[in-house]
C-alpha positions in Angstrom: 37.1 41.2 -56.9 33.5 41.9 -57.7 32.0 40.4 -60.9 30.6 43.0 -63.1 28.4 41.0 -64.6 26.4 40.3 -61.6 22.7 41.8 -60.6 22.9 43.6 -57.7 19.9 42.2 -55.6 17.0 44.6 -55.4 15.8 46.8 -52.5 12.2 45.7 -51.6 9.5 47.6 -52.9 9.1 51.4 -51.1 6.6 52.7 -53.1 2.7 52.7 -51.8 1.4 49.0 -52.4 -2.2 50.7 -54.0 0.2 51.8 -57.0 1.6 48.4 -57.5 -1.4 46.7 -57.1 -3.1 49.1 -59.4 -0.6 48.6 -62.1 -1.6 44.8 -62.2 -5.3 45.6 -62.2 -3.7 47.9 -65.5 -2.0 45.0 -66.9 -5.2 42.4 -66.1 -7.2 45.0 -68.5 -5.1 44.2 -71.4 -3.2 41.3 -72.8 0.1 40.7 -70.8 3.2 41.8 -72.9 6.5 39.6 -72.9 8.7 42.5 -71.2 7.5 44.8 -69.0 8.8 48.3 -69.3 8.4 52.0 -68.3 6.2 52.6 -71.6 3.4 51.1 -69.4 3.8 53.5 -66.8 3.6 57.1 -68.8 0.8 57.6 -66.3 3.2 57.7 -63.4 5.8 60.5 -62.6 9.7 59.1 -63.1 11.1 58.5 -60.0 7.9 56.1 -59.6 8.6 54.0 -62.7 11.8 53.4 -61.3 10.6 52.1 -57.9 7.9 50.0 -59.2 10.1 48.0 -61.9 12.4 47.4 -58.9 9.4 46.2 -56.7 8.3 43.8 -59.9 12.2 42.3 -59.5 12.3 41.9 -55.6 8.7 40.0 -56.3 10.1 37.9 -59.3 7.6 39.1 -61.5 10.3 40.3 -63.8 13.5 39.0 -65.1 16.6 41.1 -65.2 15.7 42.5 -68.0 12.0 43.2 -67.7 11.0 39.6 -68.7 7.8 38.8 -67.7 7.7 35.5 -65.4 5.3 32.7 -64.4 4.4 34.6 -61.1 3.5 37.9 -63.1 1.3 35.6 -65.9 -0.3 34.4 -62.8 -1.2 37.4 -61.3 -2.5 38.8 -64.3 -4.6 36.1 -65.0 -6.1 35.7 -61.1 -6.3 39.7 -60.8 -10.3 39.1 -61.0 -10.6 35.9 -59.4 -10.4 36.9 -55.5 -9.3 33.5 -54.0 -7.2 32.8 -56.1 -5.3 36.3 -56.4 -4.8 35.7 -52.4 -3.6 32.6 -52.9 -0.6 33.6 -55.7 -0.1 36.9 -54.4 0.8 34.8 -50.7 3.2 32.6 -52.5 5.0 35.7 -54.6 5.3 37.3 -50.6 6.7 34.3 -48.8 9.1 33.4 -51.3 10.7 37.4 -52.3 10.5 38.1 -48.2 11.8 34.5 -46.8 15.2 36.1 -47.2 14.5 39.3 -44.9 12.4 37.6 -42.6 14.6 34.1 -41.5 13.1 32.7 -39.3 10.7 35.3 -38.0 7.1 34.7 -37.5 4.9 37.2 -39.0 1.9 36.8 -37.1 4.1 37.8 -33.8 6.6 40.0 -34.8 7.2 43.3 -33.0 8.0 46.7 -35.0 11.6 46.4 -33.6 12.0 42.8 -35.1 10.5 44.1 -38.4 12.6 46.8 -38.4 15.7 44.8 -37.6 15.0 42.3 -40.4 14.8 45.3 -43.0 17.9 46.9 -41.5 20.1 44.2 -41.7 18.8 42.2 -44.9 18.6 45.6 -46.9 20.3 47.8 -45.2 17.4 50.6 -45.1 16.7 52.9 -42.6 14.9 56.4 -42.1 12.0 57.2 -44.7 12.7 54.3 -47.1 12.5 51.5 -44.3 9.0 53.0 -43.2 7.8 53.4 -46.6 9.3 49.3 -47.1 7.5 48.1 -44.1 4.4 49.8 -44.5 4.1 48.4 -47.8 5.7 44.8 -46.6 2.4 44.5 -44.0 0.0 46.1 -47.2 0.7 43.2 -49.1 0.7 41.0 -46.3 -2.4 41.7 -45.2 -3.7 42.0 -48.8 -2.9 38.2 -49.3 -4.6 37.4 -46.4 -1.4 36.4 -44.6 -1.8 36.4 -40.4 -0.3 40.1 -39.4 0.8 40.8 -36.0 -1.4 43.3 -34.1 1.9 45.3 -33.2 2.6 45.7 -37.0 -0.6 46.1 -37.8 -1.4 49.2 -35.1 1.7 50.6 -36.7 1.9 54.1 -36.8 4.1 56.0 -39.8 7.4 57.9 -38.5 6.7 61.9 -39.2 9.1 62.8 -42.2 11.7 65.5 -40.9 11.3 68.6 -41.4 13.9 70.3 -43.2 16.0 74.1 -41.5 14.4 76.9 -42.7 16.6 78.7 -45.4 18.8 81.2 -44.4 17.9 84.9 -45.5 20.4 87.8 -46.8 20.4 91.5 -44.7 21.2 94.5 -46.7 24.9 93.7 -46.9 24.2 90.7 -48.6 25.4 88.6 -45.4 23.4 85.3 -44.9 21.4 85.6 -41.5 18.5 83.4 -40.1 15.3 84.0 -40.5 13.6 86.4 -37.8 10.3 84.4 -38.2 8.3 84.0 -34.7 7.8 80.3 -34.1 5.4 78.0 -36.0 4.4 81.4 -38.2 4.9 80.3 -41.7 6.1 82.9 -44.2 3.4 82.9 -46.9 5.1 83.4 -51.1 3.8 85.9 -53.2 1.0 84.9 -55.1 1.5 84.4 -59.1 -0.8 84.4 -61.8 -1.0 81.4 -63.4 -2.2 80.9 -67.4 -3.1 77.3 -68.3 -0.6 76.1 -71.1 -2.3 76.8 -74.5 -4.3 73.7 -76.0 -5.3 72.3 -72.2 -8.5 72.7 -70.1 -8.2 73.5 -66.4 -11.0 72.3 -63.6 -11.1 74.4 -60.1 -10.9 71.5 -57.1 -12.1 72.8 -54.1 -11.9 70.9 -50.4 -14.2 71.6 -47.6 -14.0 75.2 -46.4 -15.5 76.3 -49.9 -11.8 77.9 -51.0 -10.5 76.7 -54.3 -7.1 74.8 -53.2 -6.0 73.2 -56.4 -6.6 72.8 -59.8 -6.1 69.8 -62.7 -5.3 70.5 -65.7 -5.7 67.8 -69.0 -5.4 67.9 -72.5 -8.4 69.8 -74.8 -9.2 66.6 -76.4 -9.4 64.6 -73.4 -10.2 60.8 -74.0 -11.7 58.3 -72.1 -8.5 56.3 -72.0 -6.9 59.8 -70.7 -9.5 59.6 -68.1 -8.7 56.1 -66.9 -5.0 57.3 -66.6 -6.3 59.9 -64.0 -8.3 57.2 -62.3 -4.9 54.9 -61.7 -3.8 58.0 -59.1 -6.9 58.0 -57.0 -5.3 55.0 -55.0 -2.1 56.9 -54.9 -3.4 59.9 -53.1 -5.6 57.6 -51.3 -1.8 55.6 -49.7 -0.7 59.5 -49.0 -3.9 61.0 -47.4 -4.5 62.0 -43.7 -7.3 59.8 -41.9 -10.2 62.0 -42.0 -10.6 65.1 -39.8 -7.2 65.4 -38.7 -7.0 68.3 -40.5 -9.8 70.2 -38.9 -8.3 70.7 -35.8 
């Protein structure tokens, strides 16, 4: 019989590595609190809060119940100091991975070995093992750690793409669509008001169009602005190399 009492053991982090490492450089701005909780993260979206507390536990940064530990104080206090952030962040790596990876070399591992080691010591697979991996040989290579070429020249698996939804005939039977391949069906447009008390900024991308818009608070801050900062990296992890969306 299972104990109930007992912590289940943490998935490894999944979430891009530019988020966690941005929420240390966060932390390294202020003092270090004794518990670390989601109050510290108001500038992420929820699902994200979640994944990075469980990334701080896999690293042993944080106790069970949000405690900060020895490894996080270090961190924090080597954030600026690049030598010796390598060093502690190499130590943090080889100790929360030494499980996953056994006996495996790093420097000479193949994506198959990588992915084998994930599979069986986390049992993760699909979109959450690429997402683990990818940020396993971020961090890696972050600390300075000896990569493999085959992990490094890895390339991310393309998320599937989901059935198109099924669409009602005049009887109000369910049919497929009747859509001619790779034409997208475009939604009406909408017209959109800015919630009251907020101020909204155009973005445009190349092509001169306006594609998006961001909208903050009336009495923006400059602590509000540093909030909007901490994404950058974020949509930095996500982004397309450069030009590969001209074509």
């Amino acid at each position: 019989m299972s104990d109930p009492n007992k912590q289940a053991t943490p998935l490894p982090p999944y979430l891009p590595y530019s988020t966690f490492k941005s929420f240390i450089e966060l932390l390294h701005s202020n003092v270090l609190p004794p518990t670390i909780d989601k109050s510290l993260m108001r500038h992420l979206a929820g699902g994200v809060q979640s994944h990075l507390m469980g990334a701080l536990r896999f690293l042993g940064l944080i106790g069970p119940k949000g405690e900060a530990t020895d490894r996080l104080a270090n961190l924090h206090a080597t954030f600026a100091k690049p030598d010796d952030w390598t060093a502690e962040l190499r130590t943090i790596l080889v100790h929360a991975y030494a499980r996953l990876l056994g006996s495996n070399d790093v420097s000479r591992m193949t994506d198959k070995q990588l992915d084998d080691a994930f599979k069986t010591g986390a049992d993760l697979d699909g979109v959450m093992l690429d997402r683990a991996t990818r940020f396993f040989i971020q961090a890696m290579v972050d600390a300075k750690v000896s990569v493999s070429p085959f992990l490094l020249n890895r390339k991310r698996r393309p998320t599937p793409k989901r059935a198109p939804k099924s669409a009602k005939n005049g009887n109000g039977a369910a049919h497929p669509e009747e859509t001619p391949a790779g034409q997208q069906i475009t939604p009406p447009k909408t017209e959109y008001t800015p919630p009251a008390g907020s101020m909204e900024y155009p973005i445009y991308f190349r092509g001169g169009k306006m594609q998006g818009r961001l909208i903050v608070p009336a009495g923006l801050t400059t602590d509000d602005v540093k909030m909007i900062e901490l994404l950058i990296p974020m949509l930095r992890a996500y982004a397309a190399p450069a030009g590969n969306g001209d074509k």
